[in-house]
C-alpha positions as CSV (number, residue, x, y, z in Angstrom):
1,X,-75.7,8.7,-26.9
2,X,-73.5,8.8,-24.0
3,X,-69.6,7.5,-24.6
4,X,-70.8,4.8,-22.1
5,X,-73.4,3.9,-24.8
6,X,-71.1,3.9,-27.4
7,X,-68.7,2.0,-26.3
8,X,-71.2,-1.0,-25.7
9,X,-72.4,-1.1,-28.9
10,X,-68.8,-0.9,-30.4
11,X,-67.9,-4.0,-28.1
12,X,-71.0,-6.2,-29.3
13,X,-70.0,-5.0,-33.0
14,X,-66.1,-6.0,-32.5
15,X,-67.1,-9.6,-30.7
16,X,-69.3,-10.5,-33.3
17,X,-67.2,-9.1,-36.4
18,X,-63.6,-8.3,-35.7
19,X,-60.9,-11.0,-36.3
20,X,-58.2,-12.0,-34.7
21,X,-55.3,-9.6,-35.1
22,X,-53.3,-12.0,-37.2
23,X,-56.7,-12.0,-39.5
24,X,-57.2,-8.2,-39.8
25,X,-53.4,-8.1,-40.9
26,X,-53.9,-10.7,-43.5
27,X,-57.2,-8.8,-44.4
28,X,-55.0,-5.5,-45.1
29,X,-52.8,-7.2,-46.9
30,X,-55.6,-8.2,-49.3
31,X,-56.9,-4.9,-48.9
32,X,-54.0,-2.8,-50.2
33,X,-53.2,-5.2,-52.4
34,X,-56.2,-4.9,-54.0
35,X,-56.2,-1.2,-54.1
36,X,-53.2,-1.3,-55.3
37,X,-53.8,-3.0,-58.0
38,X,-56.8,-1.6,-59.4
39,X,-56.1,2.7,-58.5
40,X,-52.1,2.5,-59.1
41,X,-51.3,1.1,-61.8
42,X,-48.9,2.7,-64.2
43,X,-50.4,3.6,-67.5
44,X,-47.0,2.7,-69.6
45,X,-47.2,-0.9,-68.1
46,X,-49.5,-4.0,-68.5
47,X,-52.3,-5.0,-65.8
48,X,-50.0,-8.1,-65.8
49,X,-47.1,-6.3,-64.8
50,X,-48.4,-4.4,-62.2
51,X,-49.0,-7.4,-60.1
52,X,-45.9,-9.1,-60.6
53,X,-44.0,-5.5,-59.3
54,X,-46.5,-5.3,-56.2
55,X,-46.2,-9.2,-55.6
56,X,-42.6,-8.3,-55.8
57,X,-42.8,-5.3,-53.6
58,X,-44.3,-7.4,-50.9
59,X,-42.1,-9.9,-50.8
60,X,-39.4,-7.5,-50.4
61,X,-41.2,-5.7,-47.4
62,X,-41.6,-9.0,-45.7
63,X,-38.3,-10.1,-45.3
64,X,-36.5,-6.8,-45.0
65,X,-33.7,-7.1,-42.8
66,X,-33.7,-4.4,-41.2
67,X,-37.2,-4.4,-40.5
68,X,-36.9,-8.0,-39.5
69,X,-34.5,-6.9,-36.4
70,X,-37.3,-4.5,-35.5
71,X,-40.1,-7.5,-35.1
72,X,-37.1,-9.5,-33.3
73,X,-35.6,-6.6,-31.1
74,X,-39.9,-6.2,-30.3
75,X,-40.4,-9.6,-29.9
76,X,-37.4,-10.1,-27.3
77,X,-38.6,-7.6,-25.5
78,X,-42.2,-8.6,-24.7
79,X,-40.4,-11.8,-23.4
80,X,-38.1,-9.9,-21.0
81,X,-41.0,-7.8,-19.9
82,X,-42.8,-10.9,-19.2
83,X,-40.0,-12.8,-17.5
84,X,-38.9,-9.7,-15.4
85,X,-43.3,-9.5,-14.5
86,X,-43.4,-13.0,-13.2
87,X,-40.3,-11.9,-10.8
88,X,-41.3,-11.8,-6.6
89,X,-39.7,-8.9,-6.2
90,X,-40.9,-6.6,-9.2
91,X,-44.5,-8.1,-7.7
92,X,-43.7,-6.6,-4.6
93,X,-42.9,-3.5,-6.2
94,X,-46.4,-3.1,-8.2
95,X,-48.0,-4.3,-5.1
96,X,-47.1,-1.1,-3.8
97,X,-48.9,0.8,-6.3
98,X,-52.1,-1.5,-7.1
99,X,-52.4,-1.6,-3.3
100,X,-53.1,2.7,-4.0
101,X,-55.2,2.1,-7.1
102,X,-57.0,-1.7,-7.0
103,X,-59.8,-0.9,-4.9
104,X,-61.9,-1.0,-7.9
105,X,-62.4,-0.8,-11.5
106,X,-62.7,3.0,-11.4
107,X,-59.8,3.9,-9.4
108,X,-57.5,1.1,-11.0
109,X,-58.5,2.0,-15.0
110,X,-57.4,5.7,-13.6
111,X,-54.3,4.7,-12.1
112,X,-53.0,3.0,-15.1
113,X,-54.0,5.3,-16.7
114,X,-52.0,8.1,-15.4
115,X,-49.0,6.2,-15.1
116,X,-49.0,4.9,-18.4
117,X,-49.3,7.9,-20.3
118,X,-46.3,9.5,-17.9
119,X,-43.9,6.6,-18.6
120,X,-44.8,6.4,-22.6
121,X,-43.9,10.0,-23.0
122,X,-40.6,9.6,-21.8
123,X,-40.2,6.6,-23.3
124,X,-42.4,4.4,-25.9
125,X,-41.0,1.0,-25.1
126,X,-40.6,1.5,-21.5
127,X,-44.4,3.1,-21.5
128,X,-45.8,-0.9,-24.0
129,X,-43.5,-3.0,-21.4
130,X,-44.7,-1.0,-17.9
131,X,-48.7,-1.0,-19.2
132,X,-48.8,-4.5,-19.9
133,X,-47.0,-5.5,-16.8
134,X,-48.7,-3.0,-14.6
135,X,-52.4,-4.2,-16.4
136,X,-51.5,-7.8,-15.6
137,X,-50.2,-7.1,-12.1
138,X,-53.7,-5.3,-11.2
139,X,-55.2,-8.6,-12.5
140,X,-53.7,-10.3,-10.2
141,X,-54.0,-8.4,-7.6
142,X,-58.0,-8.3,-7.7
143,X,-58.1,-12.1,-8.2
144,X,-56.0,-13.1,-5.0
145,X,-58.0,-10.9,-2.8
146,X,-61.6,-11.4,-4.8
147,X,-62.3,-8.0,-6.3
148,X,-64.4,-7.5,-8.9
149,X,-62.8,-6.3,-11.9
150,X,-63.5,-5.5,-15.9
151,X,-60.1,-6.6,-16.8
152,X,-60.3,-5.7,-20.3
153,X,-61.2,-2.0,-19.1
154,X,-57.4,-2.6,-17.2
155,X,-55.8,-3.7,-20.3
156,X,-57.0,-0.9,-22.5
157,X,-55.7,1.5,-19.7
158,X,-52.1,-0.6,-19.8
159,X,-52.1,0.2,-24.0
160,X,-53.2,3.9,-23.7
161,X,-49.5,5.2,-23.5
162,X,-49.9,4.1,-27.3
163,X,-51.5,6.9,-28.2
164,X,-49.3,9.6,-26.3
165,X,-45.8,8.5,-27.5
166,X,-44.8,10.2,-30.3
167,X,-45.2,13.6,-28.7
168,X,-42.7,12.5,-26.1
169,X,-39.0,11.9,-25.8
170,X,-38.2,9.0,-27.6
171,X,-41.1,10.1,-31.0
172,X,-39.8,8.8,-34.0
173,X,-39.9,11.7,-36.0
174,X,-39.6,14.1,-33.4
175,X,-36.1,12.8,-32.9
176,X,-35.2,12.2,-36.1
177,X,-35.4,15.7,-37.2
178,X,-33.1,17.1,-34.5
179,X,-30.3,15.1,-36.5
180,X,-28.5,17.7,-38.3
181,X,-29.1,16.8,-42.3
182,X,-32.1,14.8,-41.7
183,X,-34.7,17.7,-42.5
184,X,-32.2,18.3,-46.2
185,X,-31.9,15.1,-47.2
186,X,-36.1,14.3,-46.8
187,X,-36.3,18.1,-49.1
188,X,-33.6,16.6,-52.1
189,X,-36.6,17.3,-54.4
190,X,-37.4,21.0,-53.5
191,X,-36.8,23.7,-55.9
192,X,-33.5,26.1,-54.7
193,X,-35.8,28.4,-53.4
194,X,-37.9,26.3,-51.0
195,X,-34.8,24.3,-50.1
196,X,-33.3,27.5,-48.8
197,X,-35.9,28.0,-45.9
198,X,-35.3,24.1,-44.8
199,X,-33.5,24.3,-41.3
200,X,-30.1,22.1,-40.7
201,X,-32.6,20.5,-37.6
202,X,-35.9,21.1,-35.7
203,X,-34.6,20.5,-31.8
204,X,-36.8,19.4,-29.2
205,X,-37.1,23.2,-28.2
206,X,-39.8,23.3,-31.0
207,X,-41.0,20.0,-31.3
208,X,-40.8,18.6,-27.6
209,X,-41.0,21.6,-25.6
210,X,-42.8,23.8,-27.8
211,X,-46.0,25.3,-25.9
212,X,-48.8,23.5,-28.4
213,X,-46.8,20.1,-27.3
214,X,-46.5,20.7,-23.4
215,X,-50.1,22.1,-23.5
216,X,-51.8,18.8,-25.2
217,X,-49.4,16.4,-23.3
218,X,-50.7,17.6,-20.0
219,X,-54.4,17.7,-21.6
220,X,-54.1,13.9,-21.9
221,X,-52.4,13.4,-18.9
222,X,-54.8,15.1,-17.1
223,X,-58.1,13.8,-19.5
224,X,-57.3,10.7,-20.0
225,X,-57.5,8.9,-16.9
226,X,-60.5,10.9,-15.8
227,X,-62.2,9.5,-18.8
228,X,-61.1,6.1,-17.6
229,X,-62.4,6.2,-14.3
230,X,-65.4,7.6,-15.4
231,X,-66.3,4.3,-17.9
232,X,-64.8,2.0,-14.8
233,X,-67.7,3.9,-12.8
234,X,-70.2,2.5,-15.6
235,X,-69.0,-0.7,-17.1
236,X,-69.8,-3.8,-15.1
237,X,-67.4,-5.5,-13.1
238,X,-66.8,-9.2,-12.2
239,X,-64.2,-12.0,-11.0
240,X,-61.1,-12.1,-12.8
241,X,-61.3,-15.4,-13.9
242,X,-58.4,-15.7,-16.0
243,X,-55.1,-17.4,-15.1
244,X,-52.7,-14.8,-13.8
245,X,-50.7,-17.0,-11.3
246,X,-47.2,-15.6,-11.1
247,X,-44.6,-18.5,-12.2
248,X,-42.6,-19.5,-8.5
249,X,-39.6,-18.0,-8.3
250,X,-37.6,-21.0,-7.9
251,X,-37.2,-24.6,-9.7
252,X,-37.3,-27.6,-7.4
253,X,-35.0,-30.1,-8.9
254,X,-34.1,-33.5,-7.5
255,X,-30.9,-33.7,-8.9
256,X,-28.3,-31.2,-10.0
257,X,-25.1,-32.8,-12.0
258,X,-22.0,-31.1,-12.2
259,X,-21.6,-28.0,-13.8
260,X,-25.8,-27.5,-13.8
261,X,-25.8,-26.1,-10.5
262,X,-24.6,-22.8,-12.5
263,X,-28.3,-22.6,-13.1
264,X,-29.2,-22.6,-9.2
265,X,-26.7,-20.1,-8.0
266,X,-28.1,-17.5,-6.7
267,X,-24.8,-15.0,-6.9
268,X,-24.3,-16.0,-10.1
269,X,-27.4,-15.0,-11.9
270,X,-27.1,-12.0,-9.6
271,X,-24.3,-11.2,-10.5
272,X,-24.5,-11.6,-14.4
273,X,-27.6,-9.7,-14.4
274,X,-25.9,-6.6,-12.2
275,X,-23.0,-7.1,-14.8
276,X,-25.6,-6.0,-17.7
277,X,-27.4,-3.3,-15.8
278,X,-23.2,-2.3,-15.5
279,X,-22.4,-2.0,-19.0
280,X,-26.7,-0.6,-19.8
281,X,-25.1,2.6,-17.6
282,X,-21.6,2.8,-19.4
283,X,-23.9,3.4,-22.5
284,X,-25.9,5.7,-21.1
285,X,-23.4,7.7,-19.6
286,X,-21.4,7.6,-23.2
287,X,-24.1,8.4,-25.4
288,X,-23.9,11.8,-27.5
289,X,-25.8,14.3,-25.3
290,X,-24.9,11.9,-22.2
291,X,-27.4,10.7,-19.9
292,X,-29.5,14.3,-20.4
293,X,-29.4,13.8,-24.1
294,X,-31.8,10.8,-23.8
295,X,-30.5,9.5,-26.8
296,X,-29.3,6.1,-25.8
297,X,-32.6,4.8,-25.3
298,X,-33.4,3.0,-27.9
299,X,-35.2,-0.7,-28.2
300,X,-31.6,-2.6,-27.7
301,X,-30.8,-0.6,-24.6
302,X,-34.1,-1.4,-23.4
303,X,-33.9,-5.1,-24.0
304,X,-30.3,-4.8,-22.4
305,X,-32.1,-2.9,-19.3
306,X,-35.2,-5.3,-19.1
307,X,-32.5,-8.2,-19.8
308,X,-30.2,-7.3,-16.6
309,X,-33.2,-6.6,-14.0
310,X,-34.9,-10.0,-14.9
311,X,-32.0,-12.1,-14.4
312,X,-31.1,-9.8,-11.3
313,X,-34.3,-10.2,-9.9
314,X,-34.8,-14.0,-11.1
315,X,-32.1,-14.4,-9.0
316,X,-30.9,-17.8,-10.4
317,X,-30.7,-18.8,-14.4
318,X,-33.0,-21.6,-13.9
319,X,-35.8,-19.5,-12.7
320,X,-35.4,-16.5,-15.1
321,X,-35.7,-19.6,-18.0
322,X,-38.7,-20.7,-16.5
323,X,-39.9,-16.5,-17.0
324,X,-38.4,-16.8,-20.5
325,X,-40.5,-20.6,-21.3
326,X,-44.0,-18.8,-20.3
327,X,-43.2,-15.5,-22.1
328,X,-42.0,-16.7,-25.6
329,X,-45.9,-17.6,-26.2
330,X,-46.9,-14.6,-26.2
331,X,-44.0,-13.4,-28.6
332,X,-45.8,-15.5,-31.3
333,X,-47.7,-12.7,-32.8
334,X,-45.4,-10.5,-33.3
335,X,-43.1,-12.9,-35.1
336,X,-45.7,-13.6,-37.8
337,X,-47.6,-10.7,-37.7
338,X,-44.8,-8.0,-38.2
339,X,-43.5,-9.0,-41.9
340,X,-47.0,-8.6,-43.0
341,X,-46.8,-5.0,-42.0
342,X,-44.0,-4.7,-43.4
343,X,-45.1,-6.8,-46.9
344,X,-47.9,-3.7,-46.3
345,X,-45.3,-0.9,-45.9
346,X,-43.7,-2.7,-49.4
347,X,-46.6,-2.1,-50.7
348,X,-47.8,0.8,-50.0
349,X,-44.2,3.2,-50.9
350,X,-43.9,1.3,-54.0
351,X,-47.4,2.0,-55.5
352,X,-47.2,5.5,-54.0
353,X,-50.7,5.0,-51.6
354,X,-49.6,7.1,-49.2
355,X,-48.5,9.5,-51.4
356,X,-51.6,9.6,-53.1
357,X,-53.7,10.4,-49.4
358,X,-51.1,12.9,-48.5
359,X,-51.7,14.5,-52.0
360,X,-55.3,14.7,-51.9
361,X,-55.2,16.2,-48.4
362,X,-53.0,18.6,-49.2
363,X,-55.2,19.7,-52.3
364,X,-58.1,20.6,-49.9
365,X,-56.2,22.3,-47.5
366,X,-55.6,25.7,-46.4
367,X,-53.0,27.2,-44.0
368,X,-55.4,27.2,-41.2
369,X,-56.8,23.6,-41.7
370,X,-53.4,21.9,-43.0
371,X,-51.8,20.8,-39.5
372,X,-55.7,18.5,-39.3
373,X,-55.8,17.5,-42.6
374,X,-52.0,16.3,-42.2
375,X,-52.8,14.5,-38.4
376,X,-56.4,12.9,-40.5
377,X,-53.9,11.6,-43.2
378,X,-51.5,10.7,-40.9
379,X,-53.7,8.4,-38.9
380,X,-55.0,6.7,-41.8
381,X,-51.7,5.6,-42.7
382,X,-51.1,4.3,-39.6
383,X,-53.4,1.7,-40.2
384,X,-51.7,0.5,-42.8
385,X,-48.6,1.2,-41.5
386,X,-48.5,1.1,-38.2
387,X,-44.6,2.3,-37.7
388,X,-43.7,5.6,-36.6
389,X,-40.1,5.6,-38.3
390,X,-41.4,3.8,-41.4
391,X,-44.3,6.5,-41.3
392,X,-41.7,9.2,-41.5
393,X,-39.7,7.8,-43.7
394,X,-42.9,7.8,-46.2
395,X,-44.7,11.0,-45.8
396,X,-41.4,13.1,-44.4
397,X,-40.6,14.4,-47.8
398,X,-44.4,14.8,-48.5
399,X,-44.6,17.3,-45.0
400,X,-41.7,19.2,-45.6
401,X,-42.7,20.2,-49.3
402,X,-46.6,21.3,-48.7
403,X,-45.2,22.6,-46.0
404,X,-43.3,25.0,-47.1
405,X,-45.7,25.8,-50.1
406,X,-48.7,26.5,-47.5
407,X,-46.6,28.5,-45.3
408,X,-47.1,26.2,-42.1
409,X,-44.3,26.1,-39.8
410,X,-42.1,23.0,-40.4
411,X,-42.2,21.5,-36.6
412,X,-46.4,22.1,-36.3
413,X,-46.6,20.0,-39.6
414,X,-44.3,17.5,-38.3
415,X,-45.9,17.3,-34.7
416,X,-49.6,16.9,-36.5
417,X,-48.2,14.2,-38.3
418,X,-46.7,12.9,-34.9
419,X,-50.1,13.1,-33.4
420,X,-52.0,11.6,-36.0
421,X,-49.6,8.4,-36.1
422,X,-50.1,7.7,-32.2
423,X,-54.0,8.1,-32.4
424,X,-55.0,5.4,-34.5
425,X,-52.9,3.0,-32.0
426,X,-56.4,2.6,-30.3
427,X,-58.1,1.1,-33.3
428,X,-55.0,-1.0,-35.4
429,X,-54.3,-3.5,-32.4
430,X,-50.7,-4.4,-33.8
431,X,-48.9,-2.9,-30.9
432,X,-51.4,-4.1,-28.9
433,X,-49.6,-7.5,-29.1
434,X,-47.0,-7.4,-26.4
435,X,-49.8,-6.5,-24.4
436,X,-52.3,-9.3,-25.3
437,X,-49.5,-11.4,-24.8
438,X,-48.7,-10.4,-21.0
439,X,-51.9,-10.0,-20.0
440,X,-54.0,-13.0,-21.5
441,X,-56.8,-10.8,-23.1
442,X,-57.9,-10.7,-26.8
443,X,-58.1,-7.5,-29.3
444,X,-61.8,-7.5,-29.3
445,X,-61.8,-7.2,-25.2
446,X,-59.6,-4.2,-25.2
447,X,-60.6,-2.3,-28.8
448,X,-64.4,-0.8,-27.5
449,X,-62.1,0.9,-24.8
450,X,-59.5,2.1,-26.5
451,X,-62.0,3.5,-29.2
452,X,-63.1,5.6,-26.9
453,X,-60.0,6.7,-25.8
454,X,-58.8,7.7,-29.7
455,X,-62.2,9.7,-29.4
456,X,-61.2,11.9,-26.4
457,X,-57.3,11.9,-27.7
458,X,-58.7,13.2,-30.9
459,X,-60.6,15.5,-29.9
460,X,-57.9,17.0,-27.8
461,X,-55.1,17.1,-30.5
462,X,-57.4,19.0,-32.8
463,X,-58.2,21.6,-30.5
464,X,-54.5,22.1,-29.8
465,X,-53.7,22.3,-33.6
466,X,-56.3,24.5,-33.8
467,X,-55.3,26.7,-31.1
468,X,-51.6,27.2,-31.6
């Protein structure tokens, strides 16, 4: 059967059977819960017991606090990246590039593509925010000049830097590790001797840059949106009938009282906005490593970047509130979908699940097969917990030690996992979200495409573990 082939049954399958993402969350919830419950329970405690410590262990996961300024810091930024989309001159902008690649499905799923997967590896948030707007801009695009489109085929292209991330500059892991300490304090529980061969850090030089990475980043830059235009040759196209009007820049108002007309001044918003952008470079240039460091870029310098352009480009406060009004609906899902991943994450450290996968793969593995036994187990926890930082915070410790008892160098075991976290982006649609919001499509539209895409990514990171 032909990926073409597969893909259409897949999408029939997900229409008639998958949920709404809110329900699959709830549905692992239940899930682990369950598992939980019946594999990991202590033998010194009661059956009783056991559920009042994971009951408590998801409640604490839901409303962590730190956590919670993750779904909020994600949530303000699909509203910026919204607002800043629905901006005349950032639709100029992506005019300029649709005008290149919407001719047709093909040549528009490639284009996305490609771009996608280039911003994402510099950046993750930049690379969620630019798909989603760039998806819906093509949208647009084909349905104020009639041409036939598969949308949905769009938006999967617009989530595929998803699945490239974590081998790029801003992976969660990837830069965690070149913290000095950060490898010793994830290895507290190794004996003297394998503590000894732990490295202070693991810079970019080996994780980053390392040949393995830079060949199988350029394998999916290159792969990926071939594969792409190749399904846009064979999926059916039609009118984009969806409602992807651009909010007018400006707010007719009959009457403005005194100090309101703040809102409709043009040099004021302007100027506020430029004031932002300001102080987002002062960071940048201030950050440890400076502007080539990268370091500064982070989800609240990204809100603070997205923040500055849409008011800059809104021009006036009323009109970049109008932006803000449209985008905030599509912020819903994030704000009660997140704490149930993270009542998941709760769940999951405190029963020791992902311990107990990490374990078992590590029991059938051999030097040679380790690095894909460690990216398998690594996408599988993804599902559950779909977090890159939360993700190495779990199975860090777990990495380092089998590691180091295999005899697998520390940054390919790290990298796997890396790899492993990004792929199963394309079937757990919870950083899909932002997306769905921006560009009006559902999780079932987009998931037959970007199954196909974990497929080819998969496919590509084994043979580079395999290889190197």
């Amino acid at each position: 059967m032909s990926l073409s082939g597969f893909s259409d049954g897949f999408a029939r399958v997900f229409k008639k059977l998958l949920p709404s993402p809110f329900g699959i969350a709830v549905s692992l919830t239940l899930f682990v819960f369950l598992v939980a419950l019946c594999f990991m329970k202590p033998p010194e405690i009661s059956f009783l017991s056991h559920a009042e410590n994971l009951a408590f262990s998801w409640q604490e996961g839901l409303f962590q606090s730190n956590l919670l300024t993750f779904a909020f810091q994600m949530a303000f930024m699909l509203v910026l990246g919204h607002a800043l989309a629905l901006t005349k001159p950032f639709s100029q902008g992506i005019d300029l590039l649709t005008s290149v690649f919407c001719k047709n499905t093909a040549l528009a799923a490639f284009g996305v593509t490609l771009l996608t997967v280039m911003v994402a590896l510099f950046n993750w948030g930049l690379g969620l925010i630019f798909g989603a707007i760039f998806a819906r801009k093509v949208g647009e695009y084909a349905l104020q000049r009639n041409i036939p489109l598969n949308y949905p085929l769009i938006g999967a292209a617009g989530y595929s830097g998803l699945m490239v991330w974590h081998g790029g500059f801003s992976g969660s892991s990837l830069s965690k590790i070149a913290e000095p300490g950060e490898l010793l304090s994830k290895a507290q529980g190794l004996y003297a001797d394998k503590l000894a061969l732990v490295p202070e850090a693991i810079t970019y030089d080996e994780t980053v840059f390392s040949s393995m990475n830079i060949s199988i980043s350029w394998a999916l830059i290159l792969i990926l949106p071939a594969v792409m235009y190749w399904l846009g040759k064979r999926k059916p196209s039609e009118k984009t009938v969806r409602n992807l009007t651009p909010a007018s820049e400006t707010i007719i108002v009959s009457k403005v009282l005194g100090a309101e007309r703040i809102d409709h001044l043009s040099w004021v918003g302007i100027g506020f906005g430029l004031l932002m952008l300001l102080v987002a470079s002062v960071v940048a240039w201030n950050a440890d490593g400076g502007i080539t460091g990268w370091k500064f870029i982070n989800p609240n310098w990204i809100n603070l970047v997205l923040f500055g352009l849409a008011l800059t480009l809104h021009k006036t406060f009323s009109s970049f509130l109008k932006g803000v009004d449209e985008g905030i609906v599509g912020a819903a899902g994030i704000l009660v979908q997140f704490p149930l991943y993270f009542g998941i994450l709760g769940l999951m450290t405190s029963s020791g699940l992902v311990e107990c996968i990490s374990h078992f793969f590590v029991s059938v593995s051999t030097p040679a097969t380790y690095p894909v036994f460690t990216f398998i187990s690594a996408g599988i926890v993804n599902i559950f917990v779909p977090s890159g930082g939360g993700q190495w915070a779990i199975q860090g410790p777990i990495i380092i030690q089998s590691a180091l008892e295999i005899g697998v160098p520390l940054n390919k075991s790290i990298l796997a996992m890396a790899y492993g976290d990004q792929l199963t982006n394309m079937l757990q649609p919870f950083w899909a979200l932002p997306l769905l919001g921006i560009t009006g499509l559902r999780a079932k539209e987009i998931l037959p495409y970007t199954l196909v895409l974990m497929l080819v990514g998969a496919l590509i990171f084994v043979v580079g573990l395999v290889i190197f």
